[in-house]
Every structure is written in C-alpha cells, then in structure tokens.
C-alpha positions, 0 to 999 in steps of 0.5 A: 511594063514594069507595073505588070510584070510586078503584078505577075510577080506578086500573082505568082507569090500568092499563088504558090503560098496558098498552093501550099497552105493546101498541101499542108492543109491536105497532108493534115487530113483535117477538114477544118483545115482545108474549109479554113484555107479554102476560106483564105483563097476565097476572100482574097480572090474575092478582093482581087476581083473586086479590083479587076471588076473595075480596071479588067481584063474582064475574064480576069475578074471572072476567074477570080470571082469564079475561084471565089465563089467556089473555093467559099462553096468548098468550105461550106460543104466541107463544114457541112460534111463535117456537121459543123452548122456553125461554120457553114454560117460562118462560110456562108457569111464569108461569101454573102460578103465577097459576092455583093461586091460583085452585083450578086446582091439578092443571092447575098441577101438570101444567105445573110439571113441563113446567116443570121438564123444559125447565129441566133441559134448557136448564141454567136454574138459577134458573127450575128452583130457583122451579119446584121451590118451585112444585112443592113447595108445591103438593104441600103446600099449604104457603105462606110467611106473607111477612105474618109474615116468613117466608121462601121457602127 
C-alpha cells in the first residue's frame, strides 16, 4: 500500500512538471520548444511503459506506450512543419529507440534507416554513430548487460 500510494505520488509529480514544461513550452510560441518537451514526454512514457509491460496493469502499459508514441510523433511533425530534416531524424531516432522495447521492432527498424540517411546527409556524427548501434542491435537483438558492466561499443 505504501508502495503504490508513493507510485501515484511520483505519477502526479511528473505529471504536473511536465504539464508545465508544456505551458511554458506554449506561451514561448516556439516550435522548438514544444517538439523538445514533446521529446521529454515521450522518452519517459516510453520508460515507464517498459516497466509496466512487464509488472502491469496491461491498460497502463498501453496508455503510457500510446503517449509515447504520439508525444514522439508530435515533435516529429512539428520539426517537420518547421522544415528542420535534422530534428525530424533526430525524433524519428528517439521513438525507433522507445518502440523496440515494446515488440515493434520492423517499425523501429524502418525509421533507423531514415535515421541513418538524414544523418549521412547533414555530416551528424554522433546521431549516425547511435543509430548505427540501434541498427545493429535490432538486427541482432544483441543489448548490453549495463546492470553487469558492460558496455556500448
């Protein structure tokens, strides 16, 4: 009991923190902004549905993989109305990485390659060296044990 009621309390936290990250994001009137928070909500909805894919309920690891997914999708299509190729990889990245943990792996597949294209395009490094893992490791299926030291390469 106590357990949960700490759960909901920590739920209401980040909920309200990134309500206002939103508001802010909002009154700003700046695009990037909100693709950027959407980016924030999305990651961690992702997380959170990776917990509860595995301890439930089940509609709660739907919900929070739905927000994911669509908070990712948001700020895609705000970067994408904005004409920012770049960050629409860099979205597209983000959400690849969210949804293979939660058995869409074809779909995560598909966008890493996008990924990796925009990246050899723009001379992105460092987005092209993480996708290039992603893309590996969903080949593979092959994740590091960072629980038992190891290490990315």
């Amino acid at each position: 009991a106590q357990r949960q009621k700490r759960l909901e309390q920590l739920s209401k936290g980040y909920s309200e923190a990134f309500k206002s990250a939103l508001e802010l994001a909002q009154e700003s009137k700046s695009g990037t902004a909100m693709a950027a928070v959407l980016i924030s909500i999305g990651n961690a909805a992702g997380q959170r549905a990776m917990t509860l894919m595995k301890t439930g309920p089940k509609v709660a690891f739907e919900h929070e993989r739905d927000v994911c997914k669509r908070a990712l999708l948001t700020a895609k299509d705000i970067y994408a109305q904005l004409g920012d190729e770049h960050e629409v990889a860099n979205a597209q990245f983000n959400l690849a990485n969210q949804i293979r943990f939660l058995g869409e792996v074809e779909e995560a597949k598909e966008l890493v390659k996008a990924v990796i294209l925009v990246t050899e395009k723009y001379g992105d490094d460092d987005l092209r060296r993480k996708a290039g893992l992603l893309a590996e490791r969903l080949r593979t299926g092959k994740i590091p044990n960072y629980m038992a030291g190891e290490k990315s390469e």
